[in-house]
Each structure stands twice: as structure tokens, then as C-alpha cells.
RODOZA-136477 format. One record per atom (N, C-alpha, C): residue in three letters; x, y, z negated. Coordinates in steps of 0.001 Angstrom, whole numbers, plus 500000, padded with zeros to 6 digits. Last residue first. Layout:
! RODOZA-136477
AlaXYZ...
//
This chain:
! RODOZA-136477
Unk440623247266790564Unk441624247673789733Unk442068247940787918Unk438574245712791268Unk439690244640791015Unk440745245641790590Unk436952247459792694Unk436480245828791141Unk437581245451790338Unk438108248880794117Unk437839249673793139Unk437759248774791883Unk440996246323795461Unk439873246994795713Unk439110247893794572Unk443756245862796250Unk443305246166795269Unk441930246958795090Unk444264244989799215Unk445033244624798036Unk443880244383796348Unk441630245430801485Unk442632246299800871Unk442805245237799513Unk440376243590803169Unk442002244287803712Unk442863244929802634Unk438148243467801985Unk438900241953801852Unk440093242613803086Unk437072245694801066Unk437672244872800097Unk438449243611800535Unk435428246172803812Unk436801247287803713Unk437833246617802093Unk433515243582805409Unk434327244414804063Unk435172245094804004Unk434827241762807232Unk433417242778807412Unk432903243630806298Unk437265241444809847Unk436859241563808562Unk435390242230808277Unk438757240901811828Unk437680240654811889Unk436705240276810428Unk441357242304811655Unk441232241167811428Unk439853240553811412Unk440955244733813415Unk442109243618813569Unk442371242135812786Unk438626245427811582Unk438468245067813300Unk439585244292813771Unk440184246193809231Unk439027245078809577Unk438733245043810467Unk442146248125810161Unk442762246773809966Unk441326245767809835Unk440600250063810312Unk441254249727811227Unk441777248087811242Unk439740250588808129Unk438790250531808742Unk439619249896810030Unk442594251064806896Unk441245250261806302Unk440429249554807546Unk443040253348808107Unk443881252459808620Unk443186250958807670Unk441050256406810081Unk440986254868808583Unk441656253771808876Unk442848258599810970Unk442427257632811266Unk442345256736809843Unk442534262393811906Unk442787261039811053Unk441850259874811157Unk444429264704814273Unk443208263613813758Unk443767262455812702Unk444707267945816247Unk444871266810814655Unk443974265619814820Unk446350270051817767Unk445384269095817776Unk445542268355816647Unk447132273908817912Unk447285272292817595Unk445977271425818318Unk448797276201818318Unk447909275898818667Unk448088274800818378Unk450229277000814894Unk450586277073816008Unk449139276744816732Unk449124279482812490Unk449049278217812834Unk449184277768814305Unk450345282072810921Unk450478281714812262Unk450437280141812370Unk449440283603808654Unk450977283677809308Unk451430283323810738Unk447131282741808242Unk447338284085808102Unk448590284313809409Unk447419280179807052Unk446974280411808716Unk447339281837809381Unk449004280664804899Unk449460280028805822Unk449247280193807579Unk447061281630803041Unk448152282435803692Unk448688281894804756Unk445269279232803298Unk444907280834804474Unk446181281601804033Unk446491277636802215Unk446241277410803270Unk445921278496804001Unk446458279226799809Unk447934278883800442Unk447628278756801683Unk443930279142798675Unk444924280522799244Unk445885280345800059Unk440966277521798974Unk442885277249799203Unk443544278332799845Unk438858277899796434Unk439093277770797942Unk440463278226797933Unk437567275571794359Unk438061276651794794Unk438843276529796197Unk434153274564794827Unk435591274277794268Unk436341275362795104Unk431334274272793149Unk431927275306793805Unk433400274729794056Unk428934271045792815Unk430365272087792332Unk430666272911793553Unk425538271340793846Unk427243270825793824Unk427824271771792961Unk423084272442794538Unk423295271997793339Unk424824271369792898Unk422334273245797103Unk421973271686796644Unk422359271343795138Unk422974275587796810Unk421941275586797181Unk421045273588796577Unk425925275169796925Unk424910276168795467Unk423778275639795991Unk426467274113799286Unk426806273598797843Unk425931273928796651Unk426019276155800784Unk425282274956801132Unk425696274097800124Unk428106278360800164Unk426402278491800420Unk425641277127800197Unk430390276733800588Unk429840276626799263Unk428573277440799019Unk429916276922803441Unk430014275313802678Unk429695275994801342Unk430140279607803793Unk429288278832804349Unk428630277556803256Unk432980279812802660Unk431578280516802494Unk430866279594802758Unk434049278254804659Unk434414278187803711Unk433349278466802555Unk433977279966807057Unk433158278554806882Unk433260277989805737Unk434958282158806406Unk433364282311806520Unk432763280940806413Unk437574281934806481Unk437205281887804968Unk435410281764804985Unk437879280670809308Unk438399279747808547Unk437913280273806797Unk437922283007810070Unk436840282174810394Unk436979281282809548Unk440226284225809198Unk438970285186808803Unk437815284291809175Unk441918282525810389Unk441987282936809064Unk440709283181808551Unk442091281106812845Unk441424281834812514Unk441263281739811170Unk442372278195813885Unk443693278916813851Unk443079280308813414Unk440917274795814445Unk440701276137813961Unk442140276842813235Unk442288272568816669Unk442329272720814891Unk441460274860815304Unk440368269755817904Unk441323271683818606Unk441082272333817115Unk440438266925816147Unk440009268519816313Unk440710269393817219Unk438857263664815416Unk439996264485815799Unk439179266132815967Unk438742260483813508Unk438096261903813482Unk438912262950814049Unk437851257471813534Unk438805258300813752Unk437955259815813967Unk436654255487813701Unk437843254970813285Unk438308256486813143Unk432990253785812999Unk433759254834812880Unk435215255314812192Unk432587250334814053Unk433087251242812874Unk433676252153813586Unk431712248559815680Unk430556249404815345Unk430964249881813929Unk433838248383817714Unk433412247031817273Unk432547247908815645Unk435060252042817230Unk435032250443817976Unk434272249312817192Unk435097255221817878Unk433961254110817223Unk434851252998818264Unk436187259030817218Unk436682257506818132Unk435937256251817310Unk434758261906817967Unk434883260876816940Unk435618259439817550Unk436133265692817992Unk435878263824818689Unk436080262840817510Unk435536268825819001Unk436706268010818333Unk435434266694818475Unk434525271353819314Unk435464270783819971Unk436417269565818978Unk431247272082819131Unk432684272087818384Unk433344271174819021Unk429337274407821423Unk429421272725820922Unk431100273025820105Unk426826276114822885Unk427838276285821218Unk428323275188821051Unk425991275610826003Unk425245275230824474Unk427093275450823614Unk425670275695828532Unk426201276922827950Unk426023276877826674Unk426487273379830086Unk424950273733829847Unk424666274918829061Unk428997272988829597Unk428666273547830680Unk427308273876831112Unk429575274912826359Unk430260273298827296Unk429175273690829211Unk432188276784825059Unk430584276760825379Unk430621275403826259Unk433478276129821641Unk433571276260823397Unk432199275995823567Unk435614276232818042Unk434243276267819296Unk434423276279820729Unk437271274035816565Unk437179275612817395Unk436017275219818312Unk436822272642813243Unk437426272284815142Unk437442274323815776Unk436634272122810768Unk437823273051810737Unk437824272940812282Unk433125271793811725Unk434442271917810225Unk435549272623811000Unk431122271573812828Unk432232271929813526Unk433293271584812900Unk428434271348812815Unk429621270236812947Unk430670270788813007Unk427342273259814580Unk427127273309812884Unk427744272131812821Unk427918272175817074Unk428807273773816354Unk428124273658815081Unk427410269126817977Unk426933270154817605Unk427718271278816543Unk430643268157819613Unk429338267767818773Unk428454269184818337Unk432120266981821773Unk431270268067821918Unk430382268235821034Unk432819263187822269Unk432822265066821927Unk431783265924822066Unk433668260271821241Unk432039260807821149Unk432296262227820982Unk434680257277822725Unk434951258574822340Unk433941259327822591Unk435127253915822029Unk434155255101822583Unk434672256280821893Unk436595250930822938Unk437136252262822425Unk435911253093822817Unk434553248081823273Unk435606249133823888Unk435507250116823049Unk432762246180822485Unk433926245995822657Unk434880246702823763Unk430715247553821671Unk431262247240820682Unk432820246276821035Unk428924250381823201Unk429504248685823407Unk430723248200822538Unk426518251928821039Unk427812251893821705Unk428307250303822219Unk424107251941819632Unk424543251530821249Unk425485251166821832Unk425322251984816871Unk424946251010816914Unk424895250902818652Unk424875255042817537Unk426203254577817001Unk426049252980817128Unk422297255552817689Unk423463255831818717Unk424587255411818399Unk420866254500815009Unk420947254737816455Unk421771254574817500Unk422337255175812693Unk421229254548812453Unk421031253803813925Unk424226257878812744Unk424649256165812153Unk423322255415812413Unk422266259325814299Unk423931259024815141Unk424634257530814613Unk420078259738812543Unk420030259489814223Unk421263258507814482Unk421509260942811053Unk420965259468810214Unk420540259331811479Unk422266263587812089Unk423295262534811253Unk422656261580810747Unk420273264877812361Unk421144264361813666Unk421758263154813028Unk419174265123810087Unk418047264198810886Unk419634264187811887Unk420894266465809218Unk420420265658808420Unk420003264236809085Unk421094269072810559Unk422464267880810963Unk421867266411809750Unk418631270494809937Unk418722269307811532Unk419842268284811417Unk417204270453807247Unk418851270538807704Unk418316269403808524Unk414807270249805592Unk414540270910806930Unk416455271417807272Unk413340266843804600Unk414819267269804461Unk414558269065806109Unk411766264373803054Unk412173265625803866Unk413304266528803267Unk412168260569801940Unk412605261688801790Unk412018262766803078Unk411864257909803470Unk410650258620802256Unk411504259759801635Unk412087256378806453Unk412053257459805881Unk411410257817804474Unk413372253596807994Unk412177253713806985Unk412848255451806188Unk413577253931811416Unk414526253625809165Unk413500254153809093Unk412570254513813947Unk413600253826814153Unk414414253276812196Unk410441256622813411Unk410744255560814559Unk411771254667813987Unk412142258150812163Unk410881257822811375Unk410549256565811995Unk413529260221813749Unk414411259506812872Unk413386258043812323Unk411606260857815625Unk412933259929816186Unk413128259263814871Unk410751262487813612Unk409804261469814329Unk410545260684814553Unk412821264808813126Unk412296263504811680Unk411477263028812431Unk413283265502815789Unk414235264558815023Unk413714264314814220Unk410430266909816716Unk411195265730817330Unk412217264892816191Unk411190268753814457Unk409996268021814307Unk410290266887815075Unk412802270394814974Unk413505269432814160Unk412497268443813919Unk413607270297818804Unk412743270684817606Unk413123269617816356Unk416908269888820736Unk415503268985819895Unk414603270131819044Unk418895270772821556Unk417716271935821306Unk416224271135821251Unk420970268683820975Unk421431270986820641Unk419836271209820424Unk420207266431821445Unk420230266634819944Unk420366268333820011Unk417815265784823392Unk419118266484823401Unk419393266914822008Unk416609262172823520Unk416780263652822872Unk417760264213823331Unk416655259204823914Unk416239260366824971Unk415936261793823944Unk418108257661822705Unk417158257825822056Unk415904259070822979Unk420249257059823708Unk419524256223822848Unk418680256270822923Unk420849258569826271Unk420735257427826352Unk420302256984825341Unk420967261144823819Unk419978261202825404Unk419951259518825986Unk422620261044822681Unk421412260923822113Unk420768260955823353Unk425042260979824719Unk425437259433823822Unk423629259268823101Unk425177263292825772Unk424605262260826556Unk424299261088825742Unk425501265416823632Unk424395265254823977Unk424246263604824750Unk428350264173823117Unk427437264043821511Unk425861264210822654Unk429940262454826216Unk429376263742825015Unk428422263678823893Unk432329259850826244Unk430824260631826264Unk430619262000825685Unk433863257703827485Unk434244258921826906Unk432568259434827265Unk435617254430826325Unk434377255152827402Unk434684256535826343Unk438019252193827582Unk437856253280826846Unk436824253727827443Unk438960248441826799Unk438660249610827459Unk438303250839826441Unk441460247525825023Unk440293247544824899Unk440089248780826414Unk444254245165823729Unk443908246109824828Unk442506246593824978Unk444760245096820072Unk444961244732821621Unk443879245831822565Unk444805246093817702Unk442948245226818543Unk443667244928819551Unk446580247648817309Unk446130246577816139Unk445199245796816653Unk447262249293819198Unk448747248679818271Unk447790247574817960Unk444765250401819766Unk445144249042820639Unk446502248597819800Unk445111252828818489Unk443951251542817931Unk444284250540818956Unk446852254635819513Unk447021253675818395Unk446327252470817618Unk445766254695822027Unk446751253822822241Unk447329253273820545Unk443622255988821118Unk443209254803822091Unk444302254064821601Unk445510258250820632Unk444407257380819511Unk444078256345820283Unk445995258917822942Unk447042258889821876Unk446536257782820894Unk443852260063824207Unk444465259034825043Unk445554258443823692Unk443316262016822577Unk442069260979822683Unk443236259822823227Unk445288264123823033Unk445137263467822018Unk444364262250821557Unk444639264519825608Unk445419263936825742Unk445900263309824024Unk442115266047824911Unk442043264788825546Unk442996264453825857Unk442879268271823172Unk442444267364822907Unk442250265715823475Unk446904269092824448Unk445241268782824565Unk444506268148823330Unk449087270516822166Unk448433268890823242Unk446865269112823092Unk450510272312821076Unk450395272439822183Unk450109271269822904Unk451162270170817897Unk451293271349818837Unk450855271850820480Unk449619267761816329Unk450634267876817584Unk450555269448818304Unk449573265860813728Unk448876267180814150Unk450152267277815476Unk447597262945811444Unk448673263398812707Unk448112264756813516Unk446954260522809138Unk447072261690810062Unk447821262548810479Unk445660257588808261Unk446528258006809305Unk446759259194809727Unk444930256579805080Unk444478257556806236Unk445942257427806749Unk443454254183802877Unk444612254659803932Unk444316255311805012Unk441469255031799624Unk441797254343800699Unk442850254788802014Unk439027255122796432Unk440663255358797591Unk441198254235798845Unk436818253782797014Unk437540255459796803Unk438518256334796866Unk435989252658800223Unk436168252164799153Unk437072253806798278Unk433544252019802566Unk434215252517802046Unk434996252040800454Unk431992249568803923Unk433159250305804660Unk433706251535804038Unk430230248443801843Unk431364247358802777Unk432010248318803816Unk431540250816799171Unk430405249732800021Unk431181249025800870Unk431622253867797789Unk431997252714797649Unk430916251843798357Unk431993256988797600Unk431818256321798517Unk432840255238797779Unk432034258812794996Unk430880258400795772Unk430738257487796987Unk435214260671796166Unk434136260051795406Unk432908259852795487Unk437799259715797750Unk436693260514797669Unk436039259636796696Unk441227259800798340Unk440423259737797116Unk439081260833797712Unk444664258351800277Unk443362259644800272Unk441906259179799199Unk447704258089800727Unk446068257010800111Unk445430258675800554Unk449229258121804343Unk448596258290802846Unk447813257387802055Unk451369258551806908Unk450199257566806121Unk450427257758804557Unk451823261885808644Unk451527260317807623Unk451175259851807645Unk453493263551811129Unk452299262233810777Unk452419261888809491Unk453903266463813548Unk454051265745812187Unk453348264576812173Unk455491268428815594Unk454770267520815409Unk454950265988814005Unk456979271681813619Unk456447270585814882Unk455308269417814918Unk457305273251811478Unk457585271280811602Unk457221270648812761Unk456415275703810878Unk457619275564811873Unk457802274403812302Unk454321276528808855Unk456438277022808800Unk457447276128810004Unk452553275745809833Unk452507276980810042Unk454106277867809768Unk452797272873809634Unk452402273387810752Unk453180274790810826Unk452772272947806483Unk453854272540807050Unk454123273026808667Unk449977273552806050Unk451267274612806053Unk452651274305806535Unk448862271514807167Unk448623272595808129Unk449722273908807612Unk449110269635805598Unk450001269690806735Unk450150270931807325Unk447603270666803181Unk449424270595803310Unk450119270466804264Unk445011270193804852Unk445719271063804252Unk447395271697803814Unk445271267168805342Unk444920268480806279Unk445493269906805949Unk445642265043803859Unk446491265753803983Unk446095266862804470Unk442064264347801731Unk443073264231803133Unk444045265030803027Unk441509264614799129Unk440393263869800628Unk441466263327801773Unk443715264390796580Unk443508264896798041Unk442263264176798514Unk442237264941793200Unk443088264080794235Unk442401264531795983Unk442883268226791772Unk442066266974792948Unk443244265942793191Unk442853270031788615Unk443383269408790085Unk442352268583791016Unk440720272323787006Unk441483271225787141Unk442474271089788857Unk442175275057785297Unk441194274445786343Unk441702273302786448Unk443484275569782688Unk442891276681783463Unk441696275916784338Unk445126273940781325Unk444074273605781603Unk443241274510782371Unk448347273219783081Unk447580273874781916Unk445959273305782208Unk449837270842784620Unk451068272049783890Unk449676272895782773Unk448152268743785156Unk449595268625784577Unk450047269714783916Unk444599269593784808Unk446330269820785610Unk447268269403784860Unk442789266132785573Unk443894267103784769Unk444675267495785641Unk440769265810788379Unk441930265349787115Unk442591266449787121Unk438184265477790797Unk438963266081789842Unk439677265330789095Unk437571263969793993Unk437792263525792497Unk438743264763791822Unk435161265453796511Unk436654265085795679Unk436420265003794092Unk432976264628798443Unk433399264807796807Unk434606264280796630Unk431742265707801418Unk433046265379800653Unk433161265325799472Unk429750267709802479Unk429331265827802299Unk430312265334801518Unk430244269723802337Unk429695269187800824Unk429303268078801017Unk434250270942802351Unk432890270226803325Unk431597269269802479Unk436010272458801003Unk434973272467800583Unk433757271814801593Unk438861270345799848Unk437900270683800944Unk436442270654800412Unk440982271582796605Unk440156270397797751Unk439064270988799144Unk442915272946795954Unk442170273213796152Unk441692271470796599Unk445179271745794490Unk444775272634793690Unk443790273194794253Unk446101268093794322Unk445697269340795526Unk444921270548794075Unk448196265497794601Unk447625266281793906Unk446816267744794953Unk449905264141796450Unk448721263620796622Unk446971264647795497Unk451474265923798897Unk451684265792797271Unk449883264917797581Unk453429264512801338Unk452337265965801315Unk452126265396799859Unk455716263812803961Unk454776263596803131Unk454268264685801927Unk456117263033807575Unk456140263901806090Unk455180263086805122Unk457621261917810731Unk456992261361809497Unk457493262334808585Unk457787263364813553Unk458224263483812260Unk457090262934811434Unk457470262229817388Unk456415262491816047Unk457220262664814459Unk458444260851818877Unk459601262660818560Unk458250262968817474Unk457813258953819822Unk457427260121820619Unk458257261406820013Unk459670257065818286Unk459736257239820276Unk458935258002820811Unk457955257414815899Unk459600258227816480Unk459888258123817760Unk455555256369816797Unk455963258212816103Unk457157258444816913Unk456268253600817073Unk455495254741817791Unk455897255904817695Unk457461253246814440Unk458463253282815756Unk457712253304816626Unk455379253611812882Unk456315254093812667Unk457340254406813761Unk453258251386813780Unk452675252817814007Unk453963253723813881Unk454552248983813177Unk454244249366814766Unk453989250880814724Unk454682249250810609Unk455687249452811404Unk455589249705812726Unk451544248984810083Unk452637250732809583Unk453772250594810351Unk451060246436811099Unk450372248012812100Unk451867248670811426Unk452415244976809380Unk453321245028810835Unk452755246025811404Unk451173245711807108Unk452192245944807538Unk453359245839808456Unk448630244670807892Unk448899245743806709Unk450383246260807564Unk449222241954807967Unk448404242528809088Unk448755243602808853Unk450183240980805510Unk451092241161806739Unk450661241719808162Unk447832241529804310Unk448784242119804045Unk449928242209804954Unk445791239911805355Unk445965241397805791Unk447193241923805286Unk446633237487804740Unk446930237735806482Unk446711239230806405Unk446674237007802091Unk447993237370802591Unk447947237792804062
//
């Protein structure tokens, strides 16, 4: 019963947040006729309701529906959702589970960082905040610059530090078992860390910028406390025609590994087509959130009804 009332004094705290900023609470269909083609992501298919032509999804995330909502005019928006991936079940995922997400018009990224701080203190109390870049955060672990490592450097690093018996020649492979394995574990576990600038093959839906070493970095931020990854933010991508290449891209890198193709979301690019204001977005694991507020070490002992137990 303590998460449940833990559960639900955050949603109210998080609710009369919103509205004393002028934030609009929506809500977005949990069905999706496209899903996100990012191929670390497996969305769950189900029946269409209306024929059998293709199937449906359950959502990954709102992103999509918001972003049309964005594009007809809604200002600054939020939910809280369930959200459905598949393949992730363990002590910090579970297949369905509570996302927080939120898109704000004309706000910085780093005034969006300051936003998130302040929603992960609703539930942890007061924490300091450190702000790093994706290069400095591998450069203190592990002394690499993850942009212009050789990939030979990263499967050594990686080899050093987990038992390796797979190759793999995708750098974000070796970056990405670096970052959870490594650098993510440095962090000081009792303050807010904010991790930008990540490598431009990272990018997903963020917008690019050159950073001041003149390296390609994607603009968008991870937020880590007490050694869980809480939060995922972006300078949203507003580029139609970029927005179908990465799209491409992903289901390049789908065929190749052998995934499903899933279809790609007309609406959403009519949408962008039309005019996605300038934004910022991010979602937060309100799961993941609530086991640091309660000092939980299972994502099953916050949530009600866990995958065992439905």
C-alpha cells in the first residue's frame, strides 16, 4: 500500500505542477497504427478493431499523437500514460509501464533540464544537480572520447570492464554497453545528473548542433539518479524530409538484423509537414521514479500489477 499512496500523491503533485505552469493535461489513444521505428524498441502488435489489413500497436510512447496535437495549435501539453514494449521485463523494466510526457513550445533545452530536476525532486526531495557532456562523462570513466574512439578502442574498453562473447562492428553497440556498464554506474548517486550532447547516431527524433570541438552531437539529454535512468529529453526534430530519412535509416538497420518493418506514420509527417512549432519534449519513467522515492529495487514492488501477477 506505501507505493500506492506513493503512486498517487507524485500524479497529484505532478497535476497541480502542470496547471500552475499553464501546462494542459491530454490524452492520446493508447492504440497506434504506426509505432516507432527506433530498432532497440519492440512494440507489441494486436488486432485492428475495424479490419485485418495490418495490425495495430500498443503505443511505446505518446510522442507521436502529441506531436500532432503540437502541430494543430495545443500549446504546452502533458500526460501520464501506460506505455507497452516488448522484451523488456527485469528489475527495471516491466511491459507495460507509466510514462510522464511533456512538450513545451519555445523552451530551451536547458531550461527544460531545470523543469525535470524540479519534477524528480516532487518525489526524492531536494537533490543537487550535475550537468555533463556524453564526451566528458566517457572521458572521466573511462578516458575515451566516445565521437572519435576507434571502434577497436571501444570493444577493448568494453572487454576490460563485462565479460564479452559476442562482435558486433555498430560503435553505438560498444558506446551503449560502455554508458550502462561504466559511466553510468560513476555517476554520484545522490544527485540529479544530466548527460547531453550525445553522439548524432543517437539522435532519434533530437536536432543536431556542432558542440564546440566541432563534433555532430544530438541535442537532447538523459536525466540518471540513485543509478536509474529517469528521463529522456529532446530539441524535438521539426523536419519532415529528415524526419522520413531517419525513418529509413531505422528500418535499414531493422532488415539488416532481421526485425519487422513497421509502418511508418503518415499522420505524423503530415503533421510535421504543416508545422511543428519549435519545441522541447521529454519522458519520464514514473515506475522508475517512484523506486528511488521509495527505495525500491524492483520496478514489481511499485507497480500494482506486475507482468507475474496479471
Amino acid at each position: 500500500m506505501v507505493a500506492l499512496r506513493s503512486r498517487a500523491a507524485l500524479y497529484a503533485a505532478l497535476r497541480t505542477r502542470f496547471a500552475e505552469r499553464g501546462v494542459m493535461e491530454v490524452e492520446t489513444p493508447l492504440l497506434a497504427s504506426s509505432p516507432v521505428t527506433d530498432p532497440h524498441i519492440d512494440a507489441i502488435a494486436t488486432a485492428n478493431p475495424l479490419s485485418g489489413d495490418h495490425p495495430f500497436y500498443l503505443q511505446t510512447s505518446p510522442e507521436y499523437a502529441m506531436k500532432r496535437l503540437l502541430a494543430a495549435g495545443s500549446g504546452a501539453i502533458f500526460q501520464i500514460c501506460k506505455a507497452f514494449r516488448g522484451s523488456e521485463h527485469g528489475a527495471r523494466h516491466n511491459p507495460e509501464f507509466t510514462m510522464l510526457e511533456w512538450y513545451e513550445p519555445g523552451v530551451a533545452l536547458e531550461s527544460l533540464m531545470d523543469e525535470v530536476a524540479a519534477v524528480i525532486r516532487l518525489a526524492v526531495g531536494d537533490k543537487a544537480v550535475e550537468h555533463m557532456t556524453y564526451r566528458s562523462a566517457f572521458l572521466t570513466a573511462v578516458g575515451l572520447d566516445p565521437h572519435t574512439a576507434s571502434l577497436d578502442a571501444l570493444r577493448d574498453c568494453a572487454s576490460q570492464h563485462m565479460d564479452i562473447n559476442f562482435e558486433s562492428d555498430e560503435r553505438d553497440t560498444w558506446l551503449q554497453l560502455i554508458m550502462s556498464a561504466v559511466v553510468e554506474p560513476s555517476f554520484d548517486g545522490e544527485a540529479i545528473t544530466f548527460v547531453v550532447d550525445f553522439p548524432e547516431s543517437q539522435a532519434a527524433l533530437a536536432n543536431i548542433a556542432i558542440d564546440a570541438q566541432g563534433q555532430s552531437v544530438a541535442r537532447r539529454f538523459e536525466a540518471f539518479c540513485g543509478g536509474l535512468e529517469l528521463a529522456n529529453g529532446y530539441d524535438e526534430l521539426r523536419d519532415a524530409g529528415e524526419l522520413l530519412r531517419r525513418i529509413r535509416r531505422d528500418h535499414q538497420q531493422r532488415k539488416a538484423s532481421g526485425q519487422t518493418l513497421p509502418p511508418i506514420d503518415r499522420n505524423l509527417l503530415s503533421a510535421m509537414q504543416a508545422g511543428l512549432p519549435e519545441c522541447c519534449g521529454v519522458a519520464v519513467g514514473l515506475d522508475r521514479l517512484l523506486m528511488l522515492a521509495t527505495s525500491s529495487s524492483r520496478i514489481d514492488e511499485v507497480v500494482a500489477f506486475p507482468l507475474d501477477r496479471v
